[in-house]
Each structure stands twice: as structure tokens, then as C-alpha cells.
C-alpha positions as a Markdown table, in Angstrom:
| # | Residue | x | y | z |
|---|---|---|---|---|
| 1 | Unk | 0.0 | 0.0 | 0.0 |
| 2 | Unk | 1.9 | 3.4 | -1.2 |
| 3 | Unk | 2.1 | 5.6 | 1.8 |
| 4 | Unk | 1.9 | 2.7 | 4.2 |
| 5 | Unk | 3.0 | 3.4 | 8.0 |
| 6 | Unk | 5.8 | 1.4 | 8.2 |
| 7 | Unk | 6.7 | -0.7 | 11.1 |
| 8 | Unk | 9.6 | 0.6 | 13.6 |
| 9 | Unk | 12.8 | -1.9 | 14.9 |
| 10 | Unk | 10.8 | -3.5 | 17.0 |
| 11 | Unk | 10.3 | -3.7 | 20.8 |
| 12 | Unk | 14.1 | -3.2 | 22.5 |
| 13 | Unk | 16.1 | -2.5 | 19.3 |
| 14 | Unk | 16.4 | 0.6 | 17.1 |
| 15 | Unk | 15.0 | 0.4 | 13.7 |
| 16 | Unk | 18.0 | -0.5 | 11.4 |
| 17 | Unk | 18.9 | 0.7 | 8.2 |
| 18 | Unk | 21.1 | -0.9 | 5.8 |
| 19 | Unk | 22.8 | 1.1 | 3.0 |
| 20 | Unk | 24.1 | -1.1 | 0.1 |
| 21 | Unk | 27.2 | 0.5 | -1.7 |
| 22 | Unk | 28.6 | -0.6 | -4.9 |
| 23 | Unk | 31.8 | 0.0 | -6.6 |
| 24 | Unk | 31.4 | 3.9 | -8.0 |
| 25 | Unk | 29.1 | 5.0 | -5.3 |
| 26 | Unk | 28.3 | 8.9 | -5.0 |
| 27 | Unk | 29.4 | 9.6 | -1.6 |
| 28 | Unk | 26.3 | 12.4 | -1.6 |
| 29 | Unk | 24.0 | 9.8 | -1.7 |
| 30 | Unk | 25.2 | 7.5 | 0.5 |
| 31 | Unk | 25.7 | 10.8 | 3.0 |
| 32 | Unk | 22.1 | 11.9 | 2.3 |
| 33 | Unk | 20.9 | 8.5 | 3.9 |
| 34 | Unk | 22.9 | 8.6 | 7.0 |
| 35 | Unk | 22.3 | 12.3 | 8.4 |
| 36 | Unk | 18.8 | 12.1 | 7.3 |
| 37 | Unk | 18.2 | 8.7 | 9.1 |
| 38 | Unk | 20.9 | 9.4 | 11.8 |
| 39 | Unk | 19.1 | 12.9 | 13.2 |
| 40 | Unk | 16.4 | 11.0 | 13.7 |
| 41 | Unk | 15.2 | 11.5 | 17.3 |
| 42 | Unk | 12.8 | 10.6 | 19.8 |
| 43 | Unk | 10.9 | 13.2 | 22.2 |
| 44 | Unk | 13.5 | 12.2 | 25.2 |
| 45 | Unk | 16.7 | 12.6 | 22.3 |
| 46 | Unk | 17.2 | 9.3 | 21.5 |
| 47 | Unk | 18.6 | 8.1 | 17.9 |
| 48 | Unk | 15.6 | 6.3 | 16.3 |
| 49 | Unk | 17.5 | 4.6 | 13.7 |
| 50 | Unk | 20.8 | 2.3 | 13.5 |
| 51 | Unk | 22.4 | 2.6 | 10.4 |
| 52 | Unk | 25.2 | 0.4 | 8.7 |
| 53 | Unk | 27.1 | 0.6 | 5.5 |
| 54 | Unk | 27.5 | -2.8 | 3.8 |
| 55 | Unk | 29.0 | -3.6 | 0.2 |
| 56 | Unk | 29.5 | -6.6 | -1.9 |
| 57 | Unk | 33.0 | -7.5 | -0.4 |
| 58 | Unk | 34.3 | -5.3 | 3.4 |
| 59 | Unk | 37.0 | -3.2 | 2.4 |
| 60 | Unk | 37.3 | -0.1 | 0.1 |
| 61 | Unk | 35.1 | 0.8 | -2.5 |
| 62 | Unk | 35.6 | 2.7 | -5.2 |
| 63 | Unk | 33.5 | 6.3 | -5.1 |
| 64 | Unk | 33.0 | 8.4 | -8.5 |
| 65 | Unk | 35.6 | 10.7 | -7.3 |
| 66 | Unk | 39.2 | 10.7 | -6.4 |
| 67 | Unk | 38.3 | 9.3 | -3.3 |
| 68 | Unk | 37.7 | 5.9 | -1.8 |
| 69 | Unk | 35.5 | 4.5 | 0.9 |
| 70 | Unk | 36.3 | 1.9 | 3.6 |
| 71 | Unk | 33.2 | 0.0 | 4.1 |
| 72 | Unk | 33.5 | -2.5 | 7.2 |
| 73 | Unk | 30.6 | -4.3 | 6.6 |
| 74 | Unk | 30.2 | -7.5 | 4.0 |
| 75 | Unk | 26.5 | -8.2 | 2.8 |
| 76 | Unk | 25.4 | -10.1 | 6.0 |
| 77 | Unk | 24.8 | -6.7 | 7.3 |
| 78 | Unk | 21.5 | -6.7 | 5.1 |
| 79 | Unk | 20.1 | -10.1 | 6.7 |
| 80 | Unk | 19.3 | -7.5 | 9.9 |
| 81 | Unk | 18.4 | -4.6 | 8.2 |
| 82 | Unk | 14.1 | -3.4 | 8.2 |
| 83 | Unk | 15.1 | -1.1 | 5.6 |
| 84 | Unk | 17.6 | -1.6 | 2.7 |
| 85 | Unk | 19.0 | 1.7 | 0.3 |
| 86 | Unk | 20.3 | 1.0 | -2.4 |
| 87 | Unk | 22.0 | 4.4 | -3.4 |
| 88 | Unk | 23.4 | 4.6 | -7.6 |
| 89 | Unk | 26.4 | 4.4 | -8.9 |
| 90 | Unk | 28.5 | 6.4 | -11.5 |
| 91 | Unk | 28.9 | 3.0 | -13.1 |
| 92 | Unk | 25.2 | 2.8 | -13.6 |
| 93 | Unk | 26.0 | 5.3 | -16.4 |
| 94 | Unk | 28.1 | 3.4 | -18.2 |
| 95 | Unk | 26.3 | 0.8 | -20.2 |
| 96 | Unk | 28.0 | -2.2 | -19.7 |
| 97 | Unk | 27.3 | -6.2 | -20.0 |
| 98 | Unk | 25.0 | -6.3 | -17.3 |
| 99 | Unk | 23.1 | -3.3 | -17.5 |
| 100 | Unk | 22.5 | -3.6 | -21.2 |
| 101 | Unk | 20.8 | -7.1 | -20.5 |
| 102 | Unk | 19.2 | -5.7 | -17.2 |
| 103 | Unk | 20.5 | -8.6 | -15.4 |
| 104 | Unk | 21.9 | -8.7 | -11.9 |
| 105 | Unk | 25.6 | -10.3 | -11.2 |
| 106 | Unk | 26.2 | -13.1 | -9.1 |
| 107 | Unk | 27.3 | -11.2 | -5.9 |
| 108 | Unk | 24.6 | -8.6 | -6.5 |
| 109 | Unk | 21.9 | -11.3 | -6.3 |
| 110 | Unk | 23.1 | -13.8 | -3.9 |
| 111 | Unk | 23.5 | -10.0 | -1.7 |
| 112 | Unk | 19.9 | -9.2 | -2.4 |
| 113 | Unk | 18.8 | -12.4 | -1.6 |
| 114 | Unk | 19.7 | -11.9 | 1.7 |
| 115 | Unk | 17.2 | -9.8 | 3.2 |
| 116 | Unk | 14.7 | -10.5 | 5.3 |
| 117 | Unk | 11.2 | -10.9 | 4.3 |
| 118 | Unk | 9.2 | -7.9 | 5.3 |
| 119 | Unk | 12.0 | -5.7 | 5.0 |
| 120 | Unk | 11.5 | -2.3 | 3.2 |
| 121 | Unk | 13.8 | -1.5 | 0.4 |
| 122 | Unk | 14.4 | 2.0 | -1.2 |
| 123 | Unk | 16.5 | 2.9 | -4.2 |
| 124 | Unk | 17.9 | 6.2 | -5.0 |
| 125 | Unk | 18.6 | 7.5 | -8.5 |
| 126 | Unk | 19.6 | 4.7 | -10.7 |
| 127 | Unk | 19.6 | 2.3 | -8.1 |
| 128 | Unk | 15.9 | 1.4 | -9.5 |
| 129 | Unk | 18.1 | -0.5 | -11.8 |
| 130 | Unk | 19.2 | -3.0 | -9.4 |
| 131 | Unk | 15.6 | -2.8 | -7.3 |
| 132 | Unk | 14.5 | -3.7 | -11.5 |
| 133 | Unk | 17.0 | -6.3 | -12.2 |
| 134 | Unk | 16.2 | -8.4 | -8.9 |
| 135 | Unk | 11.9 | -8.8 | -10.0 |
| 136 | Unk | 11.2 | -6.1 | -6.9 |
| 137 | Unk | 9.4 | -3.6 | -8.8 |
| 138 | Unk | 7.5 | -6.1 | -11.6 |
| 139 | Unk | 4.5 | -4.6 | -12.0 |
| 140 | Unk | 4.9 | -1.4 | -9.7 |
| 141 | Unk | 5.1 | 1.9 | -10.2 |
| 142 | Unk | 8.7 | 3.5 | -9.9 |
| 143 | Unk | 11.0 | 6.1 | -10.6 |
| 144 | Unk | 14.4 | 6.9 | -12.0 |
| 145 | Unk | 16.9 | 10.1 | -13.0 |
| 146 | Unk | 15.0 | 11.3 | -16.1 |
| 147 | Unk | 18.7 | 10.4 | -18.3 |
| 148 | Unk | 18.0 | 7.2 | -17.6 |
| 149 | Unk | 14.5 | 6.9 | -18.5 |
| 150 | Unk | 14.7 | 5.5 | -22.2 |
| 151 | Unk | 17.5 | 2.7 | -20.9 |
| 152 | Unk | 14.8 | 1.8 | -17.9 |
| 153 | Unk | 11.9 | 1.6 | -20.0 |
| 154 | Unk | 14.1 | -0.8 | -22.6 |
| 155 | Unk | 15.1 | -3.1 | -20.1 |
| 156 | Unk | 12.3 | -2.7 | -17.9 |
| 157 | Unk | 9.1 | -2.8 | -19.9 |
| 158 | Unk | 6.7 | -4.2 | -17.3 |
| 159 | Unk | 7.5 | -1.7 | -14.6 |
| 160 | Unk | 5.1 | 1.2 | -14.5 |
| 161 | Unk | 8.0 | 4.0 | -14.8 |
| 162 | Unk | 7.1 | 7.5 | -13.7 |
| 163 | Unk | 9.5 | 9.7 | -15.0 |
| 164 | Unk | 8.3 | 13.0 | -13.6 |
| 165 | Unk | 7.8 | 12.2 | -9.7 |
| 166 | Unk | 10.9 | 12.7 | -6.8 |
| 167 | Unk | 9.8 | 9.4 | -5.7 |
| 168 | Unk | 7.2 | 6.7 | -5.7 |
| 169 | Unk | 5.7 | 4.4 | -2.7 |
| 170 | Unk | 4.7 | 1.1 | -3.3 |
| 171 | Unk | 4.7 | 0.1 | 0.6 |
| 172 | Unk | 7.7 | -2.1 | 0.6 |
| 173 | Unk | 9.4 | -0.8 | -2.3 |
| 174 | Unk | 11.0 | 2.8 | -2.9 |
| 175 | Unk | 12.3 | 4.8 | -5.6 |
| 176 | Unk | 13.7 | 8.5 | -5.8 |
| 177 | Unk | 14.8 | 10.1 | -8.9 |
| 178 | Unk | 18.1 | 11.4 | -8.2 |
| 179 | Unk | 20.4 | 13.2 | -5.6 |
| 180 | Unk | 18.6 | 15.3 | -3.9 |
| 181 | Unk | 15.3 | 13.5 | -4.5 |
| 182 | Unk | 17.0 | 10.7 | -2.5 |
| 183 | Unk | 16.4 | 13.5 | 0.8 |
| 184 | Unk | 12.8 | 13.6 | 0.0 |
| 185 | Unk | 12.3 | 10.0 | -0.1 |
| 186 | Unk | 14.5 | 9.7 | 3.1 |
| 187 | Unk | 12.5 | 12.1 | 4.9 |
| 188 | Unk | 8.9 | 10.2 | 3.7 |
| 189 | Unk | 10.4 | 7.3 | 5.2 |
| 190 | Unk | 10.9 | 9.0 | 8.8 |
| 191 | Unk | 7.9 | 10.5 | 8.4 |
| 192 | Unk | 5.7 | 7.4 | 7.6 |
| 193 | Unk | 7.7 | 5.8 | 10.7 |
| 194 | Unk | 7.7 | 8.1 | 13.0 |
| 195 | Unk | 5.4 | 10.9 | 12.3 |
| 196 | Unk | 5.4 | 14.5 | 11.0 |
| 197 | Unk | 6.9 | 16.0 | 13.9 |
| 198 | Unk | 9.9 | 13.9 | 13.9 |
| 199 | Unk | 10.0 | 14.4 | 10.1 |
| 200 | Unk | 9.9 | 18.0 | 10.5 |
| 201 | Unk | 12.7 | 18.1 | 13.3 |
| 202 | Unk | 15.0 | 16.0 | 11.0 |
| 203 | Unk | 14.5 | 18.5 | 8.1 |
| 204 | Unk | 15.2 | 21.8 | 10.6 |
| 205 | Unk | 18.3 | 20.0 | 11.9 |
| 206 | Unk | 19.6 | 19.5 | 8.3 |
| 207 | Unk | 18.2 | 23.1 | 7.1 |
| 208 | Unk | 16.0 | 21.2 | 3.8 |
| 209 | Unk | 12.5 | 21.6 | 3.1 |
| 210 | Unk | 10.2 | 19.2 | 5.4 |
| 211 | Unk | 8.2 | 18.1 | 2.5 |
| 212 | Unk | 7.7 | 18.0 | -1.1 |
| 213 | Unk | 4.9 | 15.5 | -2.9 |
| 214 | Unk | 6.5 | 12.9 | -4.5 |
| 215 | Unk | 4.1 | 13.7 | -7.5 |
| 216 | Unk | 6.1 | 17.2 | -7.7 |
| 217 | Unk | 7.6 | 17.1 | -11.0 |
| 218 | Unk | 12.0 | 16.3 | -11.8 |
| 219 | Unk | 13.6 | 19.4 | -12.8 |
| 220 | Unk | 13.7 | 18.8 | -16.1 |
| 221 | Unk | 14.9 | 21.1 | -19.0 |
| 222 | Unk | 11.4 | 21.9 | -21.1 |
| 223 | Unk | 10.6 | 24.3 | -23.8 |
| 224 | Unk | 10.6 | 27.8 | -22.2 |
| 225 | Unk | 6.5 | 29.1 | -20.7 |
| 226 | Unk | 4.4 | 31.2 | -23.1 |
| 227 | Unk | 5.5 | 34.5 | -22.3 |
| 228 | Unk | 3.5 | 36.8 | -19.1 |
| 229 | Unk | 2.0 | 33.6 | -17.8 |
| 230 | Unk | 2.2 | 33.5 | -14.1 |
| 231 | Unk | 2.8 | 30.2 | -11.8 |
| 232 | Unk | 0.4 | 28.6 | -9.8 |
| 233 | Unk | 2.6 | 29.2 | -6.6 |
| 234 | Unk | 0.0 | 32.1 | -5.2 |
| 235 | Unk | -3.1 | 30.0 | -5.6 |
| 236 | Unk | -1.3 | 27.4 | -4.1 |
| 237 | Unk | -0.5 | 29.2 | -1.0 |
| 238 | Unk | -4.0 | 30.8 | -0.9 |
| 239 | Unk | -5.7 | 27.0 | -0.8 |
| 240 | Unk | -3.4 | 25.5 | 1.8 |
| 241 | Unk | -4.5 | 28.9 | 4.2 |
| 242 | Unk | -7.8 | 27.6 | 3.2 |
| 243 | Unk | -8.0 | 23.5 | 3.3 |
| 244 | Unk | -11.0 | 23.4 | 5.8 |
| 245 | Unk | -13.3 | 24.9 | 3.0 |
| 246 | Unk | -15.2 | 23.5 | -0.5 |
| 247 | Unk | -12.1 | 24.8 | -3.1 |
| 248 | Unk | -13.1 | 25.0 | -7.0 |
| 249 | Unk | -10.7 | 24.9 | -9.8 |
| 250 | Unk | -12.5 | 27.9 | -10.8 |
| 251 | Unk | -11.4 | 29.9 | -7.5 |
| 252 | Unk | -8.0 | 28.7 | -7.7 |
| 253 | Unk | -7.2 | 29.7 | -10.8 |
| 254 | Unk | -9.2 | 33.3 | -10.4 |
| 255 | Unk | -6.3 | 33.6 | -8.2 |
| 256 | Unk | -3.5 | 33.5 | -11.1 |
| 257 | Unk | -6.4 | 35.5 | -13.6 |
| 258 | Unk | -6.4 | 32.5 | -15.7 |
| 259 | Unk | -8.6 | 30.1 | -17.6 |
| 260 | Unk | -9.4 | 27.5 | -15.7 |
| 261 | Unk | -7.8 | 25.2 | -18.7 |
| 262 | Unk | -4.7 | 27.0 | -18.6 |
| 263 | Unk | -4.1 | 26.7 | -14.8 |
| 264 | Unk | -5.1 | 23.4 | -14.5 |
| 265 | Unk | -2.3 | 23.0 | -17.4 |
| 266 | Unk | 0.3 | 24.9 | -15.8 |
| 267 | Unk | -0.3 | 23.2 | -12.2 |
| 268 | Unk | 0.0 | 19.9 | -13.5 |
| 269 | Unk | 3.2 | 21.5 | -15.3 |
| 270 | Unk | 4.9 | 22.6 | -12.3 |
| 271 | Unk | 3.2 | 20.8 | -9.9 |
| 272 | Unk | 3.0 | 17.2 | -11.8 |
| 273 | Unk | -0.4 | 16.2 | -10.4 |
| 274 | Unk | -3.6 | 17.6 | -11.2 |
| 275 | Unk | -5.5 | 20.4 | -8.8 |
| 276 | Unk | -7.4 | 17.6 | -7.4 |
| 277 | Unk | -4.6 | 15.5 | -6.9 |
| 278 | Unk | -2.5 | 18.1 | -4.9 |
| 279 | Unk | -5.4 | 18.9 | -2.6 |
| 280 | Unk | -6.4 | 15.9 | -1.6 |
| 281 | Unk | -2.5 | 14.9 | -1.1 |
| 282 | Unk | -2.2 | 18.5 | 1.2 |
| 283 | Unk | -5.7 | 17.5 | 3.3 |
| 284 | Unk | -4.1 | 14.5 | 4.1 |
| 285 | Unk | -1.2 | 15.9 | 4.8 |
| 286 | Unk | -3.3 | 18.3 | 7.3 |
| 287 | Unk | -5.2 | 15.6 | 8.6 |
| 288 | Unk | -2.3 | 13.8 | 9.5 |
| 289 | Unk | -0.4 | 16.9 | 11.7 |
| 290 | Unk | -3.9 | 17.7 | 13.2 |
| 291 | Unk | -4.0 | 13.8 | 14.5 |
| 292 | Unk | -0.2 | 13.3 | 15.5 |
| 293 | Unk | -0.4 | 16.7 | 17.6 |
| 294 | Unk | -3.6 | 18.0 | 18.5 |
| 295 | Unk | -6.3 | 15.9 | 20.9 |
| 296 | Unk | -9.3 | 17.1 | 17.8 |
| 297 | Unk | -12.0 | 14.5 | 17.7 |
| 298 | Unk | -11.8 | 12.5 | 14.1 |
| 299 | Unk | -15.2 | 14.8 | 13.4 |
| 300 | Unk | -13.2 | 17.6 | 14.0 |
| 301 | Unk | -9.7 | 16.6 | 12.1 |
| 302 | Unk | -12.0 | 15.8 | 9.0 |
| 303 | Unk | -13.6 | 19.4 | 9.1 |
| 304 | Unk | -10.7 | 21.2 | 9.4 |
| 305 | Unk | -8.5 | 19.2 | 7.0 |
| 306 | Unk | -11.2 | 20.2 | 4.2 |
| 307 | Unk | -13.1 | 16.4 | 3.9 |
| 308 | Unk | -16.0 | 17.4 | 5.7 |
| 309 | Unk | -16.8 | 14.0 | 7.3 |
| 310 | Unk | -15.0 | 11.5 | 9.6 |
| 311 | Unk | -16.4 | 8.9 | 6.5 |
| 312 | Unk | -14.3 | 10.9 | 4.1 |
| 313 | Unk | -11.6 | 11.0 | 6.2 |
| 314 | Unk | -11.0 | 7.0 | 7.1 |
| 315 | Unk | -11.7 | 6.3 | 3.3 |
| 316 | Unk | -8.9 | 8.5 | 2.3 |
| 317 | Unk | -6.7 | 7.7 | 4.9 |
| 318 | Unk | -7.4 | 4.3 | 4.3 |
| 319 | Unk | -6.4 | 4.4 | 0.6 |
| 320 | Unk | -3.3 | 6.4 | 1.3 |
| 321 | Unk | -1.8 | 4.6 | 4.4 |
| 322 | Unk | -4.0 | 1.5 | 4.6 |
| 323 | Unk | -5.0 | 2.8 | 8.2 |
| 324 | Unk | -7.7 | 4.3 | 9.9 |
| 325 | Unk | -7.5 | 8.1 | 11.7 |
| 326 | Unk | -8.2 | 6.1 | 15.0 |
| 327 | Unk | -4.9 | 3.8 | 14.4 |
| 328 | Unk | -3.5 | 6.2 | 12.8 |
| 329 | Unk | -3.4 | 8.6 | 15.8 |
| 330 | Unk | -2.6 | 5.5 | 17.8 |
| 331 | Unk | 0.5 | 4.7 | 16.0 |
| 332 | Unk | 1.9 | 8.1 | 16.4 |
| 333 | Unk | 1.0 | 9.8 | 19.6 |
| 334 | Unk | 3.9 | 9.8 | 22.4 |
| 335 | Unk | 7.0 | 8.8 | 19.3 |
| 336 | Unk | 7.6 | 12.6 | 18.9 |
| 337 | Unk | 7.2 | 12.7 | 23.1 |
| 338 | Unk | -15.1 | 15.5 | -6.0 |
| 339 | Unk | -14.4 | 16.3 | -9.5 |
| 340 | Unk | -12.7 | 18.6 | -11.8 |
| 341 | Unk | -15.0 | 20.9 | -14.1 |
| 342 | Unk | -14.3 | 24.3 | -15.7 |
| 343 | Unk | -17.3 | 25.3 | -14.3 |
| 344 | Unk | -16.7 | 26.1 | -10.6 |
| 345 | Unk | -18.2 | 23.0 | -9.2 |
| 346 | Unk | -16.3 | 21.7 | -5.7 |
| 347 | Unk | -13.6 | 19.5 | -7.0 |
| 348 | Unk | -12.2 | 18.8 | -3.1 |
């Protein structure tokens, strides 16, 4: 289930995290994963997460600079691990034998096939390759950096790619889309884990936004906007100050003094989900916050997270994160301690 609150350690033990280097790593990525991960903290200022760097063979690997790491852990590191990354490597853009056949080597796979069952597992950039290569994302929705789209799809034709996302959620797979996508996806994770607040408190401590969609789109180069055309930024603003009331498209986009066809097209153009889409992602979002940190009845959470109803609330929580508000709430509390028309009908 995308979005899926995922399970901590377990009673006594710290949850553990496992990242998976290969020869050509990018020490950025690998670095992302640890200080995201390792400023996790609970409300009394303990680490909430143990993390361990593990490679094919212990000893140094090769980085895409003119640097080397000295990994001291072999893959029996993974065999522990409730969350796997698998971070890219600069070798990944070098087409060679086995990424031309979109095949895993021999130490690759017997590596993977040491993790646990049950165990998450993320990849960052093009480590969808491997994630692809090892059957984990048959049939799933994923993403990659957008250079290596046309290779992914190639190899890859029965993986649902999404090539204009950060990252993508499929429960107990991940994907990010490059560097600094891998931060966003690292973050989700500590946030689906542990809550917003903790989430937040991570992104403070590392000075990074605390949250951007997954939908939002990669920053790729595109033809240039008609000229004089505005972005959606300021009707974006306006509708998260107003969440707790019936939105139209035709409101939002008075906002920008646009058609409602041409905002809706830009939004999705800068945005990479539809109006619709957004809102209901951002009254979730809402809902979430108001049910880790506030003591609202579910009634109350629904009205003022714009879904009117405690019945509209548990059906889209339920879709999103497979729970409902009440377990929702549960889970958390104590860790940090319609339709689109052109005609103004209410789309959210």
C-alpha cells in the first residue's frame, strides 16, 4: 500500500537501516541516507535509527571521485536490516554487459537475496536498476533520474515508470529520482515511521524543506512558458490557508487571472499532479499533523482538513496509508514525546 506506516525496529532494538554500496558510489548519496536517518530523534533525544554501511565484499570501494570508501561491513549486514537503500552508482551510467541485459551479477543477487522478508527496500537514482534487475518492482510503479529513462523503459518494460515524480511508494518498495530526491524520499520514510513531527525536526536540523509531494515534477529542462504567464505558486499558498473549505478549480485559478484550462495545465506542469490531486494529497497531509499533535476528535480533524466528514476521512486515509484516523493517531502519539470541471463546481 503506497504511503503505508511502516513498522519501527521492533520492541528493545532501534529500527535498522542498511545502505548497500557498490563500486562507484556517490558519496552524496550514500551521505544523504545517513544524516537524514541518523538525526532521527525521539521526544527524550534518542537516535531512532541504526544505520550500517554494507557492500559486496568489506574493504574499500571505489566512489565516483578521487576518493575511496572503507566499508567494514560485508552483505550479511543486510540479513538485519528493516530497511535496505540502495544508493546509484557512476557505473550505472556506463552501459556495460549487465546493465545492457538488465541482469543482476552473481554477488549482487546472492546480496539481495539476503534480506529478510518484510523488510523495506528503497532505491535512489539509478539504483531502480538493481531494485528492477532483482523482480522487486514487476508490476509497480517507480521512478528513475529522467537520463535514464529511455534505458529503464528498454530493459524494464513491465515496470510502471514514472519519470516525472521525486519518488514513488509502493509500501515495501521505494524509488527516488536522483540526488537530492533521495532527501525527499528519506525524509517520507521518517515521516511514515515516525510521524510529521519527527520528520519535520529532522529537516530543521539538516536546514532542507520538510516536505515536497513525490508527484512534484523532476527538474527537467522543457521548452521555455508562453510568455506573461504566471505560476500557480500564489493559488497554491491561498488554498493551503484555506483547506477546511469546499475549493473550485474555478477559484484557484481566479487567483493566477487565468482560464481554468490553462491553470489546470500549468499546475500539472509545475506541480506534476492535477488540482485535485494536490489537494487531496495536502488535506491529508493536514489531517495527518492535526491527528499526531492535536487531541481534535476524528469529526473535528476531518472538518478542518477540508473532507467534511469523519467517513471521508478513514476512506482517504485508508487508501493512502491502509490505516484508519483512530490507528492512525494510535501509532503516532507519544513517538515525537469531487471532481474537476471548468465550471466552478467543488472539485475537493
Amino acid at each position: 500500500m503506497a504511503g503505508a506506516v511502516w513498522a519501527s525496529g521492533g520492541p528493545g532494538r532501534r529500527h535498522r537501516v542498511a545502505v548497500l554500496v557498490r563500486d562507484g558510489m556517490l558519496p552524496i548519496e550514500v551521505g544523504i541516507v545517513h544524516r537524514i536517518f541518523g538525526e532521527a530523534r525521539s521526544a527524550s533525544g534518542e537516535r531512532l535509527y541504526e544505520l550500517v554501511t554494507c557492500a559486496l565484499e568489506p574493504g574499500e570501494v571505489r566512489t565516483d571521485t578521487d576518493f575511496t570508501v572503507n566499508v567494514a561491513h560485508g552483505p550479511e549486514a543486510l540479513e538485519e536490516a528493516d530497511t535496505v537503500v540502495v544508493p546509484a552508482s557512476g557505473s550505472d551510467y556506463a552501459l556495460g554487459e549487465e546493465r545492457c541485459a538488465g541482469r543482476l551479477g552473481a554477488g549482487m543477487a546472492e546480496a539481495l537475496g539476503r534480506i529478510r522478508p518484510g523488510a523495506r527496500i528503497a532505491s535512489i537514482c539509478t539504483g531502480a536498476f538493481v531494485l528492477a534487475a532483482a523482480g522487486l518492482l514487476e508490476g509497480r510503479r517507480a521512478t528513475t533520474h529522467w537520463r535514464s529513462v529511455d534505458d529503464f523503459r528498454r530493459l524494464f518494460p513491465t515496470v510502471e515508470l514514472d519519470a516525472d515524480v521525486l519518488y514513488t511508494d509502493e509500501g515495501d518498495v521505494l524509488t527516488a529520482a536522483g540526488v537530492a530526491s533521495g532527501i525527499d524520499l528519506c525524509l517520507h520514510m521518517v515521516r511514515c515511521d515516525y510521524g510529521a513531527a519527527v520528520a519535520n525536526d529532522v529537516a530543521r536540523r539538516t536546514v532542507v524543506p520538510p516536505h515536497r509531494e513525490g508527484g512534484q515534477a523532476q527538474y527537467i529542462r522543457r521548452p521555455m512558458p508562453e510568455p506573461q504567464v504566471s505560476s500557480t505558486g500564489t493559488a497554491r499558498a491561498w488554498a493551503l490557508e484555506h483547506l477546511d473549505r469546499p475549493l473550485t478549480l474555478r477559484e484557484l485559478a481566479a487567483r493566477e487571472s487565468m482560464s481554468v484550462r490553462t491553470f489546470t495545465r500549468r499546475f500539472r506542469e509545475e506541480v506534476g499532479v492535477s488540482p485535485l490531486q494536490w489537494l487531496t494529497q495536502q488535506r491529508i497531509e493536514r489531517a495527518r499533523q492535526l491527528l499526531e499533535e492535536t487531541e481534535l476528535t476524528v469529526d473535528r480533524v476531518a472538518a478542518e482538513a477540508g473532507f467534511g466528514t469523519a467517513a471521508s476521512l478513514r476512506a482517504h486515509l485508508q487508501t493512502t496509508l491502509g490505516v484508519s484516523p483512530r490507528a492512525y493517531r494510535s501509532t503516532f502519539r507519544g513517538v515525537g514525546d469531487g471532481r474537476e470541471s471548468a465550471g466552478g463546481e467543488v472539485v475537493a
